[in-house]
Predicted model as a PDB file, atoms N, CA, C, CB and O in Angstrom, pLDDT in the B-factor column:
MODEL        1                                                                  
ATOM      1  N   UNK A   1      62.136  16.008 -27.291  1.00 39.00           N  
ATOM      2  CA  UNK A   1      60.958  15.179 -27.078  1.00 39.00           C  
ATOM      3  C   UNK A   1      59.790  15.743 -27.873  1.00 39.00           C  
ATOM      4  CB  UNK A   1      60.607  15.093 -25.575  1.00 39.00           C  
ATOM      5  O   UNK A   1      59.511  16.942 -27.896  1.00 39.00           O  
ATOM      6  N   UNK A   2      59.213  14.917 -28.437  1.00 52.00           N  
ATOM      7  CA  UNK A   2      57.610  15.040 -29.293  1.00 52.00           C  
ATOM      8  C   UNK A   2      56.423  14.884 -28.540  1.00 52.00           C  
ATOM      9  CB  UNK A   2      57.365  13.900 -30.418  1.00 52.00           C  
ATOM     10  O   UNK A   2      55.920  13.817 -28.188  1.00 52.00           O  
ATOM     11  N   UNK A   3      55.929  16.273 -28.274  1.00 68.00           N  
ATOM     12  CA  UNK A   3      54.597  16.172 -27.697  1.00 68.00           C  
ATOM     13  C   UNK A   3      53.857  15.086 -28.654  1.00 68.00           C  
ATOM     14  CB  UNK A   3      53.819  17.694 -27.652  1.00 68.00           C  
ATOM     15  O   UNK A   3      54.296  14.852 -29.780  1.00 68.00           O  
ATOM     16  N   UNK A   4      52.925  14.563 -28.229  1.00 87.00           N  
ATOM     17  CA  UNK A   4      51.617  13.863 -28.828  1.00 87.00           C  
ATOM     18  C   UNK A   4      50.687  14.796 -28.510  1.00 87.00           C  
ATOM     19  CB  UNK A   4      51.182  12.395 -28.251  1.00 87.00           C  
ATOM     20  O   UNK A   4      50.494  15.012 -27.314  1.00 87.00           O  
ATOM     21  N   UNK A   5      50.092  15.372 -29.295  1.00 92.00           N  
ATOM     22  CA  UNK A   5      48.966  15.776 -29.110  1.00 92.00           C  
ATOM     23  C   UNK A   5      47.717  15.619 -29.586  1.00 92.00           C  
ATOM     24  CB  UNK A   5      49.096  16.538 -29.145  1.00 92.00           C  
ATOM     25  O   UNK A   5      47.587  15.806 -30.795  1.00 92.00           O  
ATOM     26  N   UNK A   6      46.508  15.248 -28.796  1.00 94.00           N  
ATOM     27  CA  UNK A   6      45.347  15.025 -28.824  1.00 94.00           C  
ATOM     28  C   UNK A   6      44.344  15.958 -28.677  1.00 94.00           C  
ATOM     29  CB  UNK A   6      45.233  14.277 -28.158  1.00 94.00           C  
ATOM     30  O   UNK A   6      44.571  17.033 -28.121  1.00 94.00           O  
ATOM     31  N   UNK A   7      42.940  15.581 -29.243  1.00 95.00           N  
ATOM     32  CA  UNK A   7      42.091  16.396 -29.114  1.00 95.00           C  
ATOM     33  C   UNK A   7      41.503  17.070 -27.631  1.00 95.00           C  
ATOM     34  CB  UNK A   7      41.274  15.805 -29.787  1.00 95.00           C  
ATOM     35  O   UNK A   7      40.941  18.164 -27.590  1.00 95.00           O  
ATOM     36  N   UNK A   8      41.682  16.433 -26.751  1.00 96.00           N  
ATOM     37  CA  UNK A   8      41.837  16.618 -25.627  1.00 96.00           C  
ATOM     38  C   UNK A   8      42.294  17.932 -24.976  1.00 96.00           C  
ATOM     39  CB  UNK A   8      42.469  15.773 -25.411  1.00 96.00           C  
ATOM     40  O   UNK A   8      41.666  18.929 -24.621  1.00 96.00           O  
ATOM     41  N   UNK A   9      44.177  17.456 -24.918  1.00 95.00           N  
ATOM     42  CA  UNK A   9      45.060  17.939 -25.225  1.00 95.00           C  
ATOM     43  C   UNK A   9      45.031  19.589 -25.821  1.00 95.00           C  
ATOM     44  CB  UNK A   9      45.450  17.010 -25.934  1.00 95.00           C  
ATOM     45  O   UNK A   9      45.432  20.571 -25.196  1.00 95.00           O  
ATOM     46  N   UNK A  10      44.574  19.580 -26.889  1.00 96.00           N  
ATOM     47  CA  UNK A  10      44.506  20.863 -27.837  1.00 96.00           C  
ATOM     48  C   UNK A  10      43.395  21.555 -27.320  1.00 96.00           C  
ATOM     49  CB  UNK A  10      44.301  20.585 -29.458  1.00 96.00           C  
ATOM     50  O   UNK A  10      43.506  22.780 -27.374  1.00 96.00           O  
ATOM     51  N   UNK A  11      42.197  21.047 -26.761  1.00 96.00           N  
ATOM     52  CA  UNK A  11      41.119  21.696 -26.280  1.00 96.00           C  
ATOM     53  C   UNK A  11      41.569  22.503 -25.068  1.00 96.00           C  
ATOM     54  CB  UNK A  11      40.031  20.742 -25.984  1.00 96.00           C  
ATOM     55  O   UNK A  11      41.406  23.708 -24.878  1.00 96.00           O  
ATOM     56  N   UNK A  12      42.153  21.628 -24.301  1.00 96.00           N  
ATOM     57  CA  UNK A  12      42.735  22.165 -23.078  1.00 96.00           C  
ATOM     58  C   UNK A  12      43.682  23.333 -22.676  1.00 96.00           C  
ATOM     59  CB  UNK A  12      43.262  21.299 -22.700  1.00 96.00           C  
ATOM     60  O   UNK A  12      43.659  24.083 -21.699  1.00 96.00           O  
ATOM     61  N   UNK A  13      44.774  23.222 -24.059  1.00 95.00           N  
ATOM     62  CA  UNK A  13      45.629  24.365 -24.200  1.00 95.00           C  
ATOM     63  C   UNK A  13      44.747  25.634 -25.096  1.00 95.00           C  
ATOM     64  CB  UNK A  13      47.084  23.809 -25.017  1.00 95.00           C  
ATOM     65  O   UNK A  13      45.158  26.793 -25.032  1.00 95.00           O  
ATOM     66  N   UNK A  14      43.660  25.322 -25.821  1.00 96.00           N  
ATOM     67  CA  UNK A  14      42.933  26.318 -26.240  1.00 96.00           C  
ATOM     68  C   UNK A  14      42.246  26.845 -24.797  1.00 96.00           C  
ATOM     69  CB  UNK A  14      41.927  25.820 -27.433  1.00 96.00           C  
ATOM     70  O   UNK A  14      42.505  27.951 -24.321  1.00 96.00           O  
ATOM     71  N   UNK A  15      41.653  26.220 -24.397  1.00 95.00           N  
ATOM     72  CA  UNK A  15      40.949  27.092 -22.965  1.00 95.00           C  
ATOM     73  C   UNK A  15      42.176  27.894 -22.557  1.00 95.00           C  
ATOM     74  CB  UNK A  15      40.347  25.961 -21.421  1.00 95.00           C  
ATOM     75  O   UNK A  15      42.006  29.074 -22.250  1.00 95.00           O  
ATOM     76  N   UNK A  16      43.165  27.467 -22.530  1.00 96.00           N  
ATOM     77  CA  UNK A  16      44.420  28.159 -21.221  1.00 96.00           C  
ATOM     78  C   UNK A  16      44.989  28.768 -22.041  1.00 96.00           C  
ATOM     79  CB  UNK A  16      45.622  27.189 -20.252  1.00 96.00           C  
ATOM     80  O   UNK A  16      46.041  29.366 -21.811  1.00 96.00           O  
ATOM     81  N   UNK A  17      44.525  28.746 -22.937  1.00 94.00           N  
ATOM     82  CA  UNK A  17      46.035  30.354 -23.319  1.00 94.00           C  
ATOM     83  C   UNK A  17      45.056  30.993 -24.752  1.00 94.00           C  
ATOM     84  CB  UNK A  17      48.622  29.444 -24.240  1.00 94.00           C  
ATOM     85  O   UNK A  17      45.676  31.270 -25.779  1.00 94.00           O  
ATOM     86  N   UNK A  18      43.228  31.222 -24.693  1.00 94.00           N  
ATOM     87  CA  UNK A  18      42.728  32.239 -25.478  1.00 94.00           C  
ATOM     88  C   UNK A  18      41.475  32.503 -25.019  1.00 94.00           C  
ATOM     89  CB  UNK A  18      42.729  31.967 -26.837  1.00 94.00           C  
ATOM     90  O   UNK A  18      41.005  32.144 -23.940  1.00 94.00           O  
ATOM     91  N   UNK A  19      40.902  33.198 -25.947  1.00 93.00           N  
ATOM     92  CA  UNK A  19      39.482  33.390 -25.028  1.00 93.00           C  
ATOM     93  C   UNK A  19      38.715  32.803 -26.509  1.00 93.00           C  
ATOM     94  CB  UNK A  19      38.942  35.454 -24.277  1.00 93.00           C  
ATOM     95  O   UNK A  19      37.551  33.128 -26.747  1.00 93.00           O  
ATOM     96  N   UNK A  20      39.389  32.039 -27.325  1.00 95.00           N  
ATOM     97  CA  UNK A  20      38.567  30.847 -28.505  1.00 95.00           C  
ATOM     98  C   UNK A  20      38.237  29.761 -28.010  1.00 95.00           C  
ATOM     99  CB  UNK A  20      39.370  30.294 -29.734  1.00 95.00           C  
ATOM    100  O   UNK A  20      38.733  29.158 -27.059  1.00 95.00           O  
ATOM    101  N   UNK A  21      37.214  29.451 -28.796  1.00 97.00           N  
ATOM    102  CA  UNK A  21      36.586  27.933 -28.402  1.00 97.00           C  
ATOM    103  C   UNK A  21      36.701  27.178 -29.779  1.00 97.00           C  
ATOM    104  CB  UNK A  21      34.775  27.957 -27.813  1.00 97.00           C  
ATOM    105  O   UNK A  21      36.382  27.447 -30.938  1.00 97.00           O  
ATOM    106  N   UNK A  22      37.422  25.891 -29.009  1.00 97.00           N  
ATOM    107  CA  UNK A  22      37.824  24.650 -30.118  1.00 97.00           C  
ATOM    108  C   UNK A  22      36.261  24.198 -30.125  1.00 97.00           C  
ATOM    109  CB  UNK A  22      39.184  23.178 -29.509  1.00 97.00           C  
ATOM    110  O   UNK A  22      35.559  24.150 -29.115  1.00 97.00           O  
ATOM    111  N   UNK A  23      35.797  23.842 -31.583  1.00 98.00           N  
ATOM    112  CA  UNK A  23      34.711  23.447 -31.912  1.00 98.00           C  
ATOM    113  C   UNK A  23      34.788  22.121 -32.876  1.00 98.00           C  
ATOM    114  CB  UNK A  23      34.084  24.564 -32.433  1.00 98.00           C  
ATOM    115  O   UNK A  23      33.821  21.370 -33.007  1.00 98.00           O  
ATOM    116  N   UNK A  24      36.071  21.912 -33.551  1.00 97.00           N  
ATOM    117  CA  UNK A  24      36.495  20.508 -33.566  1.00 97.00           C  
ATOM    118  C   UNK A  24      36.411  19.266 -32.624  1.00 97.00           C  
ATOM    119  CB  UNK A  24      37.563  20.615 -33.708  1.00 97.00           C  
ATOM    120  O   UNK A  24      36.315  19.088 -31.410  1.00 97.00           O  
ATOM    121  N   UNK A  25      36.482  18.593 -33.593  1.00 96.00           N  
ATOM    122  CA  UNK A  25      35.924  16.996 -32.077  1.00 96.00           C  
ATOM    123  C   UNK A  25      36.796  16.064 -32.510  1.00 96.00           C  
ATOM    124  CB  UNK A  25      33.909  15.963 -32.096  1.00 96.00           C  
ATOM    125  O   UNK A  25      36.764  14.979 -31.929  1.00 96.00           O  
ATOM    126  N   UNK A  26      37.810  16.265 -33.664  1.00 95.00           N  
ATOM    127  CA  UNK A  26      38.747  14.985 -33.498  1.00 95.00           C  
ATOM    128  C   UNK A  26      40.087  15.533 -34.115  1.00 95.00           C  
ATOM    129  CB  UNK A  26      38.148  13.495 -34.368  1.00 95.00           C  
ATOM    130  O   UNK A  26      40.123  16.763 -34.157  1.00 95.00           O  
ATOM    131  N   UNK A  27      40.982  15.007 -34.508  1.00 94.00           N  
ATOM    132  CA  UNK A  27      42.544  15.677 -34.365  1.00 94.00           C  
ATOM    133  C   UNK A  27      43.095  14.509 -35.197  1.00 94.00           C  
ATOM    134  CB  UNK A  27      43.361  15.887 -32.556  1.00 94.00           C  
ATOM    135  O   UNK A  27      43.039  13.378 -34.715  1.00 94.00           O  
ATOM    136  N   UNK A  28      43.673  14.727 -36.527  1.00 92.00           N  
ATOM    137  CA  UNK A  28      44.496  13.914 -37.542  1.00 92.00           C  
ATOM    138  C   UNK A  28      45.545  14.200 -37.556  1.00 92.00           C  
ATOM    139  CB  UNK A  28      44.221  13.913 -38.746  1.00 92.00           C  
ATOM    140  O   UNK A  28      46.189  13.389 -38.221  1.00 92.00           O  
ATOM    141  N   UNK A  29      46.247  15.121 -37.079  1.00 89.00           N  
ATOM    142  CA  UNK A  29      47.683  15.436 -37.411  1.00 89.00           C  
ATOM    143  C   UNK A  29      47.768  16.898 -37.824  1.00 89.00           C  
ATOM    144  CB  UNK A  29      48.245  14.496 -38.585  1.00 89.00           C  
ATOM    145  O   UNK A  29      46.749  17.548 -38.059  1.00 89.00           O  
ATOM    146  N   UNK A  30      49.295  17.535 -37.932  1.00 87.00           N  
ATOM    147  CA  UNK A  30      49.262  18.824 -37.471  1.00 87.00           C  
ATOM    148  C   UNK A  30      48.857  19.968 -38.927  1.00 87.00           C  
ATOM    149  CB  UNK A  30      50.863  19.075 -36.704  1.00 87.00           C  
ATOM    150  O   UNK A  30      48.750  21.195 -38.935  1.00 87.00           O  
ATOM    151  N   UNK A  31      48.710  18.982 -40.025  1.00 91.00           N  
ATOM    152  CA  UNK A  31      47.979  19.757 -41.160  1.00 91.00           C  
ATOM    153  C   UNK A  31      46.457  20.133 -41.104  1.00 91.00           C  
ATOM    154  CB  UNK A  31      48.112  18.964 -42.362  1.00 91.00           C  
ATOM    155  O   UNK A  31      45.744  21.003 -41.603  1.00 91.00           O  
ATOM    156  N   UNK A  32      46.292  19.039 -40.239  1.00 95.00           N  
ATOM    157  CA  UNK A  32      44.369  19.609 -40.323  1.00 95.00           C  
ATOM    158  C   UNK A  32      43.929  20.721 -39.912  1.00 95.00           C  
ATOM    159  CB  UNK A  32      43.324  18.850 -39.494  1.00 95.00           C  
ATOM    160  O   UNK A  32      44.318  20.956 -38.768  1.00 95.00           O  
ATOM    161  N   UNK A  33      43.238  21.565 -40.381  1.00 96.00           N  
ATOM    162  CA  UNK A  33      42.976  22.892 -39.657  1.00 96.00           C  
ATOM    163  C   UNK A  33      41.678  22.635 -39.027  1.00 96.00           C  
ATOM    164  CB  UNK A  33      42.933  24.237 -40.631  1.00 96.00           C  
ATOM    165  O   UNK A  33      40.688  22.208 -39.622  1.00 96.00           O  
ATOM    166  N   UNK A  34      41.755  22.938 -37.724  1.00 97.00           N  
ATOM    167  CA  UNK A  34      40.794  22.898 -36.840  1.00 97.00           C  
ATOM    168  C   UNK A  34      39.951  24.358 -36.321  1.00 97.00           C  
ATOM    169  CB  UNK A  34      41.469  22.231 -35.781  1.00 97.00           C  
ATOM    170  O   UNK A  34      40.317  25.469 -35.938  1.00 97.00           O  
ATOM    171  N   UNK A  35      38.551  23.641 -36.555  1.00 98.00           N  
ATOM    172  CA  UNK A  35      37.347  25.021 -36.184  1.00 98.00           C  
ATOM    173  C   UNK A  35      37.288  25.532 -35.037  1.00 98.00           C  
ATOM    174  CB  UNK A  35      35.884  24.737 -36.283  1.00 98.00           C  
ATOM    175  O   UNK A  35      37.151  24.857 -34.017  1.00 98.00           O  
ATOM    176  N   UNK A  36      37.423  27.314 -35.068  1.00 97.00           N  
ATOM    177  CA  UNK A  36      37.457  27.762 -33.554  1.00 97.00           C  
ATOM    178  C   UNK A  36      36.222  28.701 -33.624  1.00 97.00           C  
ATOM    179  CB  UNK A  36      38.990  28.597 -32.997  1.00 97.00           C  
ATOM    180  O   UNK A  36      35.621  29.233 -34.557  1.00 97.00           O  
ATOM    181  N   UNK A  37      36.120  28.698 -32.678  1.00 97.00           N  
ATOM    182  CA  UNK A  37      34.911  30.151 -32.273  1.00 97.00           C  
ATOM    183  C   UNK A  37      35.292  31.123 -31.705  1.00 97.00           C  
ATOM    184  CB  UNK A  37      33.765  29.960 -31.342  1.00 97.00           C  
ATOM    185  O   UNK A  37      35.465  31.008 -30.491  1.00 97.00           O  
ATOM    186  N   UNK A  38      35.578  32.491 -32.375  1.00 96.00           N  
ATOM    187  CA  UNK A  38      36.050  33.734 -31.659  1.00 96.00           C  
ATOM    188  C   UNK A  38      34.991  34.149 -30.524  1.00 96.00           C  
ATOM    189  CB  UNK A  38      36.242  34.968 -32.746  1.00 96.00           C  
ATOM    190  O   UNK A  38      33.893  33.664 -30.251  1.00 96.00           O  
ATOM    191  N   UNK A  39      35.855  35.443 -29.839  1.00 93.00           N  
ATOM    192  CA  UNK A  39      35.059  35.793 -28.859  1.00 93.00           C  
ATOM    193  C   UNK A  39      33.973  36.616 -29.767  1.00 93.00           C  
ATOM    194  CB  UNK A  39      35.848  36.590 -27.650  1.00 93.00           C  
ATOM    195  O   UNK A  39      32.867  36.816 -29.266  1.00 93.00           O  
ATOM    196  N   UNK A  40      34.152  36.927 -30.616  1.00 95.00           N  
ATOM    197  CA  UNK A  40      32.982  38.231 -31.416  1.00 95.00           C  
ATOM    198  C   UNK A  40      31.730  36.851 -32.085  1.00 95.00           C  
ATOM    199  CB  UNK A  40      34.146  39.590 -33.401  1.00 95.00           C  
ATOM    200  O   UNK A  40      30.629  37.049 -32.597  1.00 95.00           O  
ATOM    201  N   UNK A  41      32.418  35.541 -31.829  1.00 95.00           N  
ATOM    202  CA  UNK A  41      30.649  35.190 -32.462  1.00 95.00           C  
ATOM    203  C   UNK A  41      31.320  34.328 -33.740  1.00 95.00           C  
ATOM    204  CB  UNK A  41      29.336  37.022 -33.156  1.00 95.00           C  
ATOM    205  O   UNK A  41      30.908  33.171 -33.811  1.00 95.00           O  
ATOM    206  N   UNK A  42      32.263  34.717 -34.724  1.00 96.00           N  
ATOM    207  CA  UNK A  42      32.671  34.454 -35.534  1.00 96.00           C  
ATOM    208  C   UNK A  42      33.409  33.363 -35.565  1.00 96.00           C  
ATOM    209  CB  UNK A  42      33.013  35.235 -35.831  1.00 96.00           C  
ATOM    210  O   UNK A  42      34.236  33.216 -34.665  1.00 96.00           O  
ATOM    211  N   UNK A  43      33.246  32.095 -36.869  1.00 97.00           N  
ATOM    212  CA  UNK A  43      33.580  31.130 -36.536  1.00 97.00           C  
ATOM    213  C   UNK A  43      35.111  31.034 -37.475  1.00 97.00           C  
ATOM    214  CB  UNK A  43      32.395  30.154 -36.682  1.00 97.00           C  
ATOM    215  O   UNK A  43      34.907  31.919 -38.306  1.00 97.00           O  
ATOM    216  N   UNK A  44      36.352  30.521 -37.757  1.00 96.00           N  
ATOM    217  CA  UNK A  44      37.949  30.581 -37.871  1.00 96.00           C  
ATOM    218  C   UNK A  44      37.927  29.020 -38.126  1.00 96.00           C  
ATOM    219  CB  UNK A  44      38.981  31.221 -36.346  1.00 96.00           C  
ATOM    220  O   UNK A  44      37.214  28.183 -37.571  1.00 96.00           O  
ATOM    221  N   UNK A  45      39.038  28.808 -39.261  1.00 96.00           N  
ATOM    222  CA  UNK A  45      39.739  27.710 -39.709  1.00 96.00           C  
ATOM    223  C   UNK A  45      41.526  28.222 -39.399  1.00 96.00           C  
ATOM    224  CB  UNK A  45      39.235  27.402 -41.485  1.00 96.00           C  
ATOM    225  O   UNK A  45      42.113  29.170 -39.920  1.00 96.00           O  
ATOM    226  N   UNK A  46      41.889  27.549 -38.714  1.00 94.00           N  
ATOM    227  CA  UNK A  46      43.386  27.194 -38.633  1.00 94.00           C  
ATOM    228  C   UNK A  46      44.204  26.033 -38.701  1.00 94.00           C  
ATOM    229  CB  UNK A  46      43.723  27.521 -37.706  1.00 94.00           C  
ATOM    230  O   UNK A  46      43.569  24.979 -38.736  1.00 94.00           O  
ATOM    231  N   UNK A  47      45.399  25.947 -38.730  1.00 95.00           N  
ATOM    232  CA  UNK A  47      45.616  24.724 -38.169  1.00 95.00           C  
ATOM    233  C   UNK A  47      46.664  24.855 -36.571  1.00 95.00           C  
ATOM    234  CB  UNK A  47      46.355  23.819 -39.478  1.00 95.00           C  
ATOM    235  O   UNK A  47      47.168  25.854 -36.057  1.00 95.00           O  
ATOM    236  N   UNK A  48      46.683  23.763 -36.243  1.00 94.00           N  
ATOM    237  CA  UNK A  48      46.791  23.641 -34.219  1.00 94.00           C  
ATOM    238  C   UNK A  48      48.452  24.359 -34.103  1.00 94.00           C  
ATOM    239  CB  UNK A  48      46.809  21.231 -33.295  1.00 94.00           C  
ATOM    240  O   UNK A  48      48.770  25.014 -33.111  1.00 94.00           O  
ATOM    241  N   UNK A  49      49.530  24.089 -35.408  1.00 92.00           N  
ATOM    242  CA  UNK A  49      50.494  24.885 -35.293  1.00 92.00           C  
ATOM    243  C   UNK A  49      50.812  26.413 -35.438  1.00 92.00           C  
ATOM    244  CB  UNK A  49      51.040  24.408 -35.860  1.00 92.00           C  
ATOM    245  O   UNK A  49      51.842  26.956 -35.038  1.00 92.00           O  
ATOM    246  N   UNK A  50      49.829  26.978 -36.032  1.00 92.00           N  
ATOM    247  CA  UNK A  50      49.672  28.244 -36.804  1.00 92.00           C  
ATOM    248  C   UNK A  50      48.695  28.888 -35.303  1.00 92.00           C  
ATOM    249  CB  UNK A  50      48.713  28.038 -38.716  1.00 92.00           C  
ATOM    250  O   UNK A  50      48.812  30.079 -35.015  1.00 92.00           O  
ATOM    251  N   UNK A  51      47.797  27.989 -34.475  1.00 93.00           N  
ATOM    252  CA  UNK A  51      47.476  28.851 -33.087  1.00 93.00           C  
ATOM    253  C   UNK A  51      48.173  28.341 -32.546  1.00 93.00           C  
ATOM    254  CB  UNK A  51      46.233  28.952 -32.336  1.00 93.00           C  
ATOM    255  O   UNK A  51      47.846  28.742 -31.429  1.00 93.00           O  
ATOM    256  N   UNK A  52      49.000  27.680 -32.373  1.00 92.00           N  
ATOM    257  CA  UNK A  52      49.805  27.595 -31.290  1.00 92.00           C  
ATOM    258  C   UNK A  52      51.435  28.503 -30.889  1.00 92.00           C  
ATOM    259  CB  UNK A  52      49.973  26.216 -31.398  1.00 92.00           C  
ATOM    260  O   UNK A  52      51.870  28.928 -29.819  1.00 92.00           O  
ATOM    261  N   UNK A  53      51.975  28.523 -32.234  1.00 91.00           N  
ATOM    262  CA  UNK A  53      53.034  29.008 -32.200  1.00 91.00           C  
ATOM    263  C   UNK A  53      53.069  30.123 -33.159  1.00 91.00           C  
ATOM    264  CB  UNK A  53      53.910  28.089 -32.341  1.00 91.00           C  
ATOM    265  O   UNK A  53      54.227  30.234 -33.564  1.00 91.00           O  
ATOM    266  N   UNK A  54      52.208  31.090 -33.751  1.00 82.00           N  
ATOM    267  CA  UNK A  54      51.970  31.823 -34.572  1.00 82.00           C  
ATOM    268  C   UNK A  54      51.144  32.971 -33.443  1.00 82.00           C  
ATOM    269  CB  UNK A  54      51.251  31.066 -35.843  1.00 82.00           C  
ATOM    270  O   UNK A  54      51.222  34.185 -33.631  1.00 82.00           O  
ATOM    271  N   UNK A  55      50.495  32.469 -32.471  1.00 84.00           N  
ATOM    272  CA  UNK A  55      49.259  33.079 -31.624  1.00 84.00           C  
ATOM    273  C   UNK A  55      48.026  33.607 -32.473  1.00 84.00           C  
ATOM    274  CB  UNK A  55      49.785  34.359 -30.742  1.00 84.00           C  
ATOM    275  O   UNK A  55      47.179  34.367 -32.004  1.00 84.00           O  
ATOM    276  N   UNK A  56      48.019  33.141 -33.724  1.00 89.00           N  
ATOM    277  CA  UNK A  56      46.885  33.304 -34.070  1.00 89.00           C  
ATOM    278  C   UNK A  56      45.779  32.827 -33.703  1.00 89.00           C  
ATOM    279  CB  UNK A  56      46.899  33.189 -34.885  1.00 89.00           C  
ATOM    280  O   UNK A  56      45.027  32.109 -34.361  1.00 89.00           O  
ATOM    281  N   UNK A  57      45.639  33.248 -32.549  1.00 92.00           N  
ATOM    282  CA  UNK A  57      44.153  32.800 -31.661  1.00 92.00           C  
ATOM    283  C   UNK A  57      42.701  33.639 -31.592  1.00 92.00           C  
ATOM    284  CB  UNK A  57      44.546  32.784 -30.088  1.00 92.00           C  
ATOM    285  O   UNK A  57      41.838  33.606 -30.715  1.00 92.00           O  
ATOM    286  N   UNK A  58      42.753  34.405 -32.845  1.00 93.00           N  
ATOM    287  CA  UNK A  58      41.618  34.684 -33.188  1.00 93.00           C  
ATOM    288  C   UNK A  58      40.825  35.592 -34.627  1.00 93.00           C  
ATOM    289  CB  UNK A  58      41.455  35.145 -32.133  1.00 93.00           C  
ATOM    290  O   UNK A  58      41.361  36.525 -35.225  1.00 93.00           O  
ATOM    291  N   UNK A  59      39.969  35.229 -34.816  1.00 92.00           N  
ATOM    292  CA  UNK A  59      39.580  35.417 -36.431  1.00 92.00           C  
ATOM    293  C   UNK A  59      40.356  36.675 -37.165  1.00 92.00           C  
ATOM    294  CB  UNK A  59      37.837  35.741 -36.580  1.00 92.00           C  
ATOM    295  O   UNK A  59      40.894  37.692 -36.728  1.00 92.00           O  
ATOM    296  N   UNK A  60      40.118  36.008 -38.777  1.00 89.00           N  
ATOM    297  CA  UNK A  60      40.672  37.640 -39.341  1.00 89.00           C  
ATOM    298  C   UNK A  60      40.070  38.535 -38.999  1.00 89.00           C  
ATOM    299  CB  UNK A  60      40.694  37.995 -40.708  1.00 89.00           C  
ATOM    300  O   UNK A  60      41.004  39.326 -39.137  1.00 89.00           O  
ATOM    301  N   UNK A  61      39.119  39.270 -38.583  1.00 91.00           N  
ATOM    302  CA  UNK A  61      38.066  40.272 -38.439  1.00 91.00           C  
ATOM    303  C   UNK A  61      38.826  40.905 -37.053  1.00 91.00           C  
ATOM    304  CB  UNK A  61      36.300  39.585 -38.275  1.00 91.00           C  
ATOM    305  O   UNK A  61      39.145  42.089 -37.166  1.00 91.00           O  
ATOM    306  N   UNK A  62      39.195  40.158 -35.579  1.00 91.00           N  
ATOM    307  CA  UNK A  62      39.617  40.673 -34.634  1.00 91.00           C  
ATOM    308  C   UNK A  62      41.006  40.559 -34.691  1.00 91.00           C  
ATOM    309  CB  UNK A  62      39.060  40.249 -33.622  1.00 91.00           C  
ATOM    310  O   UNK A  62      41.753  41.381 -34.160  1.00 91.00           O  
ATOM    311  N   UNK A  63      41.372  39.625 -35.279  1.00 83.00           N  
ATOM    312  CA  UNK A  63      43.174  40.082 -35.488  1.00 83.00           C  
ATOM    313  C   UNK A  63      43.544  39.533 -37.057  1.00 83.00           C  
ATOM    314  CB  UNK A  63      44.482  39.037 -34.084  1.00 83.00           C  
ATOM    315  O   UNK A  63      43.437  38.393 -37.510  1.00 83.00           O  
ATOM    316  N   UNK A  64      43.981  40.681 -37.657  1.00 77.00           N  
ATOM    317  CA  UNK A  64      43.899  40.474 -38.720  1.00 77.00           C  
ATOM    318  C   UNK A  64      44.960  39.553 -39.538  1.00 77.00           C  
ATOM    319  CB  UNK A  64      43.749  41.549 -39.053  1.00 77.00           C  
ATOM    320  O   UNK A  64      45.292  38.859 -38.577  1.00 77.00           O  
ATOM    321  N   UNK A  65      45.354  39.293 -40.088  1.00 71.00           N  
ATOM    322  CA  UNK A  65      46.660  38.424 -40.661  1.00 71.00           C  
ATOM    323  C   UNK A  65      48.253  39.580 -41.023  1.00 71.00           C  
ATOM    324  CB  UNK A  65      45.972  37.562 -42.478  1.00 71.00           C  
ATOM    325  O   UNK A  65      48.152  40.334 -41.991  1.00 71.00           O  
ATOM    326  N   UNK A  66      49.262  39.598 -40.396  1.00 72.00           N  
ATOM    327  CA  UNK A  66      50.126  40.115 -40.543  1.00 72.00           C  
ATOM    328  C   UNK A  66      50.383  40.322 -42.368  1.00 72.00           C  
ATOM    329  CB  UNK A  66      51.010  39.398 -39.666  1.00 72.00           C  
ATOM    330  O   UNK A  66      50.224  39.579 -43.337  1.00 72.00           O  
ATOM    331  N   UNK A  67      50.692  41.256 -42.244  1.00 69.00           N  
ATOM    332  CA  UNK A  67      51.434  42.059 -43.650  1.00 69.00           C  
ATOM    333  C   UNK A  67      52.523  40.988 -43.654  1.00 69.00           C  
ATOM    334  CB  UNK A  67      52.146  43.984 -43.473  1.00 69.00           C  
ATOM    335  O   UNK A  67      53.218  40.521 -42.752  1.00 69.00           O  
ATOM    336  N   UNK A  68      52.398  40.625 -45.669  1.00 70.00           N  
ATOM    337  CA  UNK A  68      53.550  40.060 -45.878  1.00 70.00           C  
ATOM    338  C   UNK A  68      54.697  41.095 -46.192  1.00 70.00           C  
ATOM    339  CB  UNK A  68      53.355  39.109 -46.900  1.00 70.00           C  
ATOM    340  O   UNK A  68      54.546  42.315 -46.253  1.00 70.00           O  
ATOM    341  N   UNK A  69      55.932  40.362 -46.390  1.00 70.00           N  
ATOM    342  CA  UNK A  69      57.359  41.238 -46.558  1.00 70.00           C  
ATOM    343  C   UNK A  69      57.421  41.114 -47.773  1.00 70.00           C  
ATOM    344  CB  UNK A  69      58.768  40.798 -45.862  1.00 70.00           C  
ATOM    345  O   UNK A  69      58.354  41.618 -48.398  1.00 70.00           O  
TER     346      UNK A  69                                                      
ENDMDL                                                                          
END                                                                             
């Protein structure tokens, strides 16, 4: 089954599983990278698959981007 997911939706699972704030206000599909607000102040471009299933839930500065292989 295919979640649908909405801006809503994505706001909601951002509250419940980081301490980022979705600062986006609308949702095109799973390429768009959407604006977050770290806890340090600092504002992050991702997109909703890369925090969701990556846990990159917060800026390069507090977690940095994994070493490539």
């Amino acid at each position: 089954m295919n979640k649908q997911w909405t801006i809503g939706k994505i706001k909601g699972f951002v509250e419940n599983n980081s301490e980022s704030k979705l600062l986006t206000t609308e949702y095109h599909g799973f390429s768009q990278k959407l604006l977050f607000k770290c806890t340090c102040g600092s504002n992050f471009e991702k997109t909703f698959t890369k925090f969701k299933n990556n846990k990159q839930r917060k800026c390069d500065v507090c977690q940095p981007p994994k070493a490539t292989r």
